[in-house]
Residue, then its C-alpha position, 0 to 999 in steps of 0.5 A: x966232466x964225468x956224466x951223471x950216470x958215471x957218478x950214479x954208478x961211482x956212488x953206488x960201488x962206495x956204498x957197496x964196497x965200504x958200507x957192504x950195501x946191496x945197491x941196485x941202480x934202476x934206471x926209470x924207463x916210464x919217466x923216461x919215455x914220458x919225457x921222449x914222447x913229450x920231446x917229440x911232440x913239442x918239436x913236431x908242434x914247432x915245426x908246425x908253422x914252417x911246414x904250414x908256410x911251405x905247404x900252403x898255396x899261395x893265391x899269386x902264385x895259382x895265378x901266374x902259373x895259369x892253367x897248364x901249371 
């Protein structure tokens, strides 16, 4: 199945080629890096836990590895 951007494209020659239409495709770069940002940040926010889990010490692991751990 043809992406979105194909299809954008596709339409916008129509426009060109039948009805004669100046028409530019834009592609919205703020909205765009908006979203990538947002992206980012919810995954860093859930790997979050996991990361916390591995990186905390455990007090019984302290213990059994004594004072040449």
């Amino acid at each position: 199945m043809p992406s979105s951007r194909l299809l954008a494209w596709v339409g916008a020659e129509n426009y060109r080629e039948l009805a004669g239409l100046n028409v530019k495709l834009v592609f919205p770069t703020i909205p765009a890096l908006i979203g990538v940002g947002v992206l980012l940040l919810l995954t860093l926010l859930a790997t979050l836990p996991g990361v916390w889990s591995v990186v905390r010490p455990r007090p019984a692991a302290l213990m059994a590895a004594g004072r040449n751990g």
